[in-house]
N, C-alpha and C positions, 0 to 999 in steps of 0.2 A: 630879625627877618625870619618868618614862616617862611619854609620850603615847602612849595604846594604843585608844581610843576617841573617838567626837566629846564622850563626857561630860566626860573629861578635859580635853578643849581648852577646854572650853567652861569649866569650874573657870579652869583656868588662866589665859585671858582675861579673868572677869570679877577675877580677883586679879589680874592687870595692872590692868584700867580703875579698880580700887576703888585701887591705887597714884598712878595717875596722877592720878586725880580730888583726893586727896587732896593731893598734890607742887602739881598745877593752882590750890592756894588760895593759896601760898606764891609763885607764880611771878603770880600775877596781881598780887598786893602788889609784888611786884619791880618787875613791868612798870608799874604804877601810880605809884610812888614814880619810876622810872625816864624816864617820859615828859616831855617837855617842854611839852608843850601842854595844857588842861585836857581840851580834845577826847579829844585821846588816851589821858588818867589816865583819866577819866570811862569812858569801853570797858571799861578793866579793874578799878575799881572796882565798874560798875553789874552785871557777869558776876559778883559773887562767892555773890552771894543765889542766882542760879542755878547755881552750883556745889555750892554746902550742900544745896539742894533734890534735885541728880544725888546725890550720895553719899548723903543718906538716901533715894534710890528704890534705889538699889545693895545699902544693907543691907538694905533690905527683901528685896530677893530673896535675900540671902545666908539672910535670916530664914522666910523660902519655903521654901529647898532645906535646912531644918535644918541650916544650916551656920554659925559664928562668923565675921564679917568677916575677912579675912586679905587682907595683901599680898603682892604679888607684883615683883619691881622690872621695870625692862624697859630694856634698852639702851637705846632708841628716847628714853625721858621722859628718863634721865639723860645721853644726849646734845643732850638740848635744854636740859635744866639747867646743861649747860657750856657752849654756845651762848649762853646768856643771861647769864651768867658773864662770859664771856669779851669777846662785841661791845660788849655796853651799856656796860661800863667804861670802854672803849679810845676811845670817841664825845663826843668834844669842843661838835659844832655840834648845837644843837637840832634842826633840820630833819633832821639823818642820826640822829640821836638818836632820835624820833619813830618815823622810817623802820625801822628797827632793831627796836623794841619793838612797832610795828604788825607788824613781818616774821617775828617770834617767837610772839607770838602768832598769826597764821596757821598756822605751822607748826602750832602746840597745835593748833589745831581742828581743824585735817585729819588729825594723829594720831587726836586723841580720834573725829572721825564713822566713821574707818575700822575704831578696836577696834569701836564700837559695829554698825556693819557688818555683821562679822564674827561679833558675840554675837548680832545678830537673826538669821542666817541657821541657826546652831548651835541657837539656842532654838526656830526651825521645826522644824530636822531631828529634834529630839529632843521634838517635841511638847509642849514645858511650855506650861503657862497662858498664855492671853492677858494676864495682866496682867504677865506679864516680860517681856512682845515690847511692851508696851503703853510701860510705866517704861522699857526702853531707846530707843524712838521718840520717844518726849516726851524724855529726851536728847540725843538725836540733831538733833531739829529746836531744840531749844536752843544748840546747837554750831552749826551751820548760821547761827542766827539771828546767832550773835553774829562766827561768817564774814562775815557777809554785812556788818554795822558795821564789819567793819574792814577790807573790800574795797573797801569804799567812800570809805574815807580815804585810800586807796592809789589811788584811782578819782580823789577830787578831786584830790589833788599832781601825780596825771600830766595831766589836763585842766581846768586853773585856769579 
């Protein structure tokens, strides 16, 4: 796909975020399963209800713009997918264990607030409805919120 206008971008992006969101339910079960602390499982358990929530505000908009949901991949997700892959296995001790799957998840969030970023900015330029700039905000501070849980556990372990 030539990018030849901001509508384009804008396609294109929300087909990264509708990949990502969807990769994002898979990797929170990982990270879930993968933690060693309840604290920590709990984070990415209690984010999944708000992930199903982001992805059916995603298709709504795809159902907006007359369009069928489509994915799109994106280096960025699938290198976080080998990321998680790769550390979580290799982590023997709980505590780096913990550290590891809070540290991945972070990553997730600061991908996912940036596409969404990106698509509020594209969805002003190009004038659509407020209720697209609306569904991506309320994702956006859902990402954020759930930043913020797990900046915070990385907040306790550095200051007991």
């Amino acid at each position: 796909m030539t990018i030849k206008t901001k509508r384009d971008m804008f396609e294109r992006e929300l087909q990264k975020l509708y990949h990502a969101e969807l990769e994002i339910l898979d990797l929170h079960g990982d990270l879930a399963a993968a933690a060693a602390s309840e604290n920590v499982k709990n984070i990415f358990d209690g984010h999944e209800n708000d992930t199903v929530a982001q992805i059916h505000r995603i298709e709504a908009i795809f159902d907006h713009l007359g369009q069928e949901p489509s994915e799109r991949g994106s280096a960025l997700m699938e290198g976080l997918l080998a990321e998680k892959d790769e550390f979580v296995g290799e982590v023997a001790t709980d505590e780096l264990r913990d550290l590891d799957v809070i540290s991945i998840g972070i990553i997730n969030e600061r991908i996912e607030i940036t596409l969404l970023d990106r698509l509020l900015m594209l969805a002003e330029d190009l004038s659509l409805p407020d209720s697209v700039s609306t569904s991506f905000a309320q994702n956006r501070d859902e990402a954020k919120a759930a930043l913020k849980r797990m900046q915070t556990i990385i907040d306790e372990k550095r200051n007991p």
